[in-house]
ChimeraX commands (.cxc) that place a marker at each C-alpha (Angstrom):
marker #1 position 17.20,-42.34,9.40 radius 0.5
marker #1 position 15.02,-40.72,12.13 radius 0.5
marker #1 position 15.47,-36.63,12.54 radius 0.5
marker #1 position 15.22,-35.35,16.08 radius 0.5
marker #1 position 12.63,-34.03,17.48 radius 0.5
marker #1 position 13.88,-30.41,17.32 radius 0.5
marker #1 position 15.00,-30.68,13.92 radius 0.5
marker #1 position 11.65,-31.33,12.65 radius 0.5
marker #1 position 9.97,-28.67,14.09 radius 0.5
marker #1 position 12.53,-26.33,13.59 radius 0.5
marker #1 position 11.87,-27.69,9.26 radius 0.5
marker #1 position 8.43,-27.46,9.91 radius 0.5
marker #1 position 8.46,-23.66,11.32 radius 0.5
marker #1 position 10.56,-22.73,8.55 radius 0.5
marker #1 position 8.44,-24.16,5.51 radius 0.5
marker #1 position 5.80,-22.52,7.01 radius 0.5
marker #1 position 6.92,-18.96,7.63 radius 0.5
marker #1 position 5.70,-18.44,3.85 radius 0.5
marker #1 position 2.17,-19.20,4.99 radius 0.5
marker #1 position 2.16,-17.55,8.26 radius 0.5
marker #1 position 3.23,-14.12,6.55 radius 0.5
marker #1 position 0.34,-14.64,4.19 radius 0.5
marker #1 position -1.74,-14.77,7.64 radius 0.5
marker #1 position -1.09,-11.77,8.64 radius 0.5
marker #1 position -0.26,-9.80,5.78 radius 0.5
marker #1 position -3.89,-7.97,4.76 radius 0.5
marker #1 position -5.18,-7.59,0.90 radius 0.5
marker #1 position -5.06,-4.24,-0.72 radius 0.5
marker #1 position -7.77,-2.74,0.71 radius 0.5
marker #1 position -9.74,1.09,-0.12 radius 0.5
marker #1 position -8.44,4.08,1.76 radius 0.5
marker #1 position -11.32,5.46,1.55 radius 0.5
marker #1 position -11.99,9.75,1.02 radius 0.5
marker #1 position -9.47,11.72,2.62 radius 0.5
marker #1 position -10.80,14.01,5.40 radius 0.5
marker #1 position -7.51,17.10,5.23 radius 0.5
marker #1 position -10.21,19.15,7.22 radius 0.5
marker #1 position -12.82,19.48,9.90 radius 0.5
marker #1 position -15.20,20.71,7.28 radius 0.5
marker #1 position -14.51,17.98,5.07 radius 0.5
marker #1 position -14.67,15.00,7.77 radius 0.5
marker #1 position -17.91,16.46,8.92 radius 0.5
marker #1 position -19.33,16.31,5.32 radius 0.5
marker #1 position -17.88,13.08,5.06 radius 0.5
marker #1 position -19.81,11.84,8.09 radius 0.5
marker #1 position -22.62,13.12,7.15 radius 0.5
marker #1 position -23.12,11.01,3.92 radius 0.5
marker #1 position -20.70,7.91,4.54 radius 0.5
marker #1 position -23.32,7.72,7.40 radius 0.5
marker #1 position -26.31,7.67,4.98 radius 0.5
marker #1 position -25.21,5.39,2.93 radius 0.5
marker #1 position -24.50,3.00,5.98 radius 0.5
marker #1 position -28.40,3.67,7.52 radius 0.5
marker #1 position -29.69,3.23,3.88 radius 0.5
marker #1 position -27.82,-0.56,3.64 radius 0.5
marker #1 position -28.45,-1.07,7.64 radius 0.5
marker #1 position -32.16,-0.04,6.70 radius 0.5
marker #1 position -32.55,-3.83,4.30 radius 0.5
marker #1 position -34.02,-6.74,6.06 radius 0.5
marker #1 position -31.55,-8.81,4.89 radius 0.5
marker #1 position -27.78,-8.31,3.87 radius 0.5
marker #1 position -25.88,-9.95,1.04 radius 0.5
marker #1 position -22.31,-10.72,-0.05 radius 0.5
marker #1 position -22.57,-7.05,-1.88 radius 0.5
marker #1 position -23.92,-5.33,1.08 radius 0.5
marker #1 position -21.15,-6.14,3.40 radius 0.5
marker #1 position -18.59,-5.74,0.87 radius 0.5
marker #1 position -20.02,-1.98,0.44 radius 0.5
marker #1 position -19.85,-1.27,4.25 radius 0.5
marker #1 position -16.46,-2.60,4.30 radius 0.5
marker #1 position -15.71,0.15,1.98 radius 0.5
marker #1 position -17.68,2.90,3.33 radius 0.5
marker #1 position -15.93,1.94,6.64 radius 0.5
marker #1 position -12.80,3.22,5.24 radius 0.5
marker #1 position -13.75,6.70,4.77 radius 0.5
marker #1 position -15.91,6.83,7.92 radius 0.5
marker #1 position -12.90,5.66,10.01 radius 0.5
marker #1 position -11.01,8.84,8.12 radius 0.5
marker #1 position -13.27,11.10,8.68 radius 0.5
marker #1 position -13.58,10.38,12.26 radius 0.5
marker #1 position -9.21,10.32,12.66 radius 0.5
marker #1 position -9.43,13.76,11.37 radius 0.5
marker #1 position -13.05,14.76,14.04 radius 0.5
marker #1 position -10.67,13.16,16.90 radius 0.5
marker #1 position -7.63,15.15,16.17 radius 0.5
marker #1 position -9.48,18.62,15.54 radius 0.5
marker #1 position -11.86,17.93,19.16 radius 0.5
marker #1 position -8.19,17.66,20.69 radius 0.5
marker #1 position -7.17,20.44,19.67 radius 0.5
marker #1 position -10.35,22.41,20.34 radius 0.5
marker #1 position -10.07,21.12,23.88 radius 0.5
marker #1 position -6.05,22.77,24.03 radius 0.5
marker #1 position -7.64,25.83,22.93 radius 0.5
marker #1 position -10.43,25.95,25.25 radius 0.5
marker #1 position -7.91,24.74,28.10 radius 0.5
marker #1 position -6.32,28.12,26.86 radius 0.5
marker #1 position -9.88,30.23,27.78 radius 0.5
marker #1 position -9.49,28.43,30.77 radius 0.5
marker #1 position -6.85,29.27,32.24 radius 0.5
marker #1 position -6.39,32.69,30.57 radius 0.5
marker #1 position -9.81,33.49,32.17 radius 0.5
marker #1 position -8.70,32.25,36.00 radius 0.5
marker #1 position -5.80,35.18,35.44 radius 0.5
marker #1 position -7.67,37.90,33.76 radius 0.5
marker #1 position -5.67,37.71,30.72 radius 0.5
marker #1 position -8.48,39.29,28.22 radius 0.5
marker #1 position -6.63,39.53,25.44 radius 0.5
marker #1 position -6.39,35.60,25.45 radius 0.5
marker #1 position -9.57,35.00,26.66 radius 0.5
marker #1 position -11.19,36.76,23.61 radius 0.5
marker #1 position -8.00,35.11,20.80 radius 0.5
marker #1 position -8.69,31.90,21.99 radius 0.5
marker #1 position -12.19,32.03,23.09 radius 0.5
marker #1 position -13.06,33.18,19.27 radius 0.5
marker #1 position -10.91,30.55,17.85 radius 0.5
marker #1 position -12.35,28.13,20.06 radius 0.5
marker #1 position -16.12,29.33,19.35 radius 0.5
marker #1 position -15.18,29.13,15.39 radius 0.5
marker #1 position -13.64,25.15,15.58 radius 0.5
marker #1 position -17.57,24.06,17.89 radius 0.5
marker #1 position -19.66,25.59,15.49 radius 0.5
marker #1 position -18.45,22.80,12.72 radius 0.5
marker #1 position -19.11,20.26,14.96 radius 0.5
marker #1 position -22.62,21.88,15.75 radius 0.5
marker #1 position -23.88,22.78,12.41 radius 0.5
marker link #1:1,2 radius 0.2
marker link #1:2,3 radius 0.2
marker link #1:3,4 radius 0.2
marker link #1:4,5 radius 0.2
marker link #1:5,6 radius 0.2
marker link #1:6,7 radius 0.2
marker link #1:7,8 radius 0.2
marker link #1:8,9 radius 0.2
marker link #1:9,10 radius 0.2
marker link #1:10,11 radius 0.2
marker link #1:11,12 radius 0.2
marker link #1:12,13 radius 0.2
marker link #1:13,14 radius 0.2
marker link #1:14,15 radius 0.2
marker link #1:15,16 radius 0.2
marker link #1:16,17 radius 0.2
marker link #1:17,18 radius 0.2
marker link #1:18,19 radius 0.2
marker link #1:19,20 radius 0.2
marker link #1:20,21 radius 0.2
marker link #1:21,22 radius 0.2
marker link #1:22,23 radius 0.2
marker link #1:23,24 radius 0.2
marker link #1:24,25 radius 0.2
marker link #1:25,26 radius 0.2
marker link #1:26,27 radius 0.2
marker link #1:27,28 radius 0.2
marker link #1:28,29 radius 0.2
marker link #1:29,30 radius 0.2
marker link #1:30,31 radius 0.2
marker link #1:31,32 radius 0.2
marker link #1:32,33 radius 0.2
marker link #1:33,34 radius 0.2
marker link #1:34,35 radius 0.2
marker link #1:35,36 radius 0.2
marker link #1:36,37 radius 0.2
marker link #1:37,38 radius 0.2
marker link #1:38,39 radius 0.2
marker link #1:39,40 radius 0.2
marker link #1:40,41 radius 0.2
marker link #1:41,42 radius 0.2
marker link #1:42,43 radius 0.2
marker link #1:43,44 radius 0.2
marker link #1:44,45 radius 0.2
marker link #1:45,46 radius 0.2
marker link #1:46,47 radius 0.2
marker link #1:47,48 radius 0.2
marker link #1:48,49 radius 0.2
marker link #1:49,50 radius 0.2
marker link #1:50,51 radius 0.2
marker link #1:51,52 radius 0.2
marker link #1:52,53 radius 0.2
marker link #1:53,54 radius 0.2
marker link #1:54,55 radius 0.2
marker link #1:55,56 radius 0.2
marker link #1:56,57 radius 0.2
marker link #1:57,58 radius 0.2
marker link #1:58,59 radius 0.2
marker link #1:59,60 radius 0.2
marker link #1:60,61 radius 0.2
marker link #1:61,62 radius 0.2
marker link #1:62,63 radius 0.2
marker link #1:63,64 radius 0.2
marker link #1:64,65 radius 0.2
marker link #1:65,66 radius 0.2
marker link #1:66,67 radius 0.2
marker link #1:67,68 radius 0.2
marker link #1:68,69 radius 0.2
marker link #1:69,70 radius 0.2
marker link #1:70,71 radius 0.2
marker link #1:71,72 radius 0.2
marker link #1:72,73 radius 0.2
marker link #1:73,74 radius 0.2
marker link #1:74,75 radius 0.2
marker link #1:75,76 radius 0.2
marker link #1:76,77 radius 0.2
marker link #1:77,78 radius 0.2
marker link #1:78,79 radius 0.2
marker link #1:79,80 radius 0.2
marker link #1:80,81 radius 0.2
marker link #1:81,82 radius 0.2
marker link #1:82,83 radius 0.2
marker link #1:83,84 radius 0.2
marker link #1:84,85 radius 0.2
marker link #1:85,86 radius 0.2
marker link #1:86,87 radius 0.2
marker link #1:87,88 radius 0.2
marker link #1:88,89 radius 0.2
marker link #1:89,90 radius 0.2
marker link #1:90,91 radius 0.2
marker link #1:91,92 radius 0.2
marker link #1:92,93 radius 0.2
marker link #1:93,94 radius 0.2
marker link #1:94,95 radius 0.2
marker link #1:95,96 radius 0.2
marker link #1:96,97 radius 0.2
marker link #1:97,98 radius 0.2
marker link #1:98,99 radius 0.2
marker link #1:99,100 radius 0.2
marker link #1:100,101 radius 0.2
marker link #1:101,102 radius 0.2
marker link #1:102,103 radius 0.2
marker link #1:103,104 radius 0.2
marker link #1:104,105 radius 0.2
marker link #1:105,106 radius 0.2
marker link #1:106,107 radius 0.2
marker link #1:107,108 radius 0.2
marker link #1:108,109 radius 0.2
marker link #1:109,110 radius 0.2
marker link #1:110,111 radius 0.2
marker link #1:111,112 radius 0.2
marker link #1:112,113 radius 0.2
marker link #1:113,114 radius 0.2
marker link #1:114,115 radius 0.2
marker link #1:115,116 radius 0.2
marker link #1:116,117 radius 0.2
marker link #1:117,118 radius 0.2
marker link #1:118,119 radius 0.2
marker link #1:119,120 radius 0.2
marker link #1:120,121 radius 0.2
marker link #1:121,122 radius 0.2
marker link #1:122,123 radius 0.2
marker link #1:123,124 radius 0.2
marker link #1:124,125 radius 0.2
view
């Protein structure tokens, strides 16, 4: 008995959906430090970074080393979520100065300006 065409296909794509959602489903994988701050994503940075430039520093990479920068990734990608959303925000605020400083509103200028000032000087340290 010969199935048609469609048919077939139709069995194949269905025995396979198994496999396919295999495909695309990822293993557990690290999360990595948390970054709940600016201070803390900048310290995170900071030596997540070193340890990358120490393993980037070999000659040659193994199995181990690329398994260890997958991980370090992890926290680095954190603590660079967390950099992105605060520099946003900074940029609001000094959007704020701005603005605030085109209409000679002082009392904003100086609010905003000093809240502004104290968000640039983590990224500056």
């Amino acid at each position: 008995m010969k199935f048609p065409t469609a048919l077939l296909a139709g069995a194949l794509l269905v025995l396979s959906l198994p496999f396919i959602a295999q495909a695309d489903e990822r293993p557990d994988h690290y999360k990595g430090e948390a970054s709940p701050t600016l201070d803390a994503a900048m310290t995170n940075l900071g030596e997540y970074n070193a340890q990358l430039a120490a393993i980037l520093a070999k000659d040659e990479l193994g199995p181990e080393d690329t398994a260890k920068i997958h991980e370090l990734t992890y926290t680095l990608e954190n603590a660079l979520a967390k950099i992105k959303s605060e520099v946003e925000e900074l940029e609001e605020t000094l959007e704020d100065v701005h603005v605030a400083s085109e209409r000679y509103e002082v009392d904003v200028v100086k609010t905003q300006g000093s809240k502004y000032l104290d968000g640039a000087a983590k990224l500056t340290r």
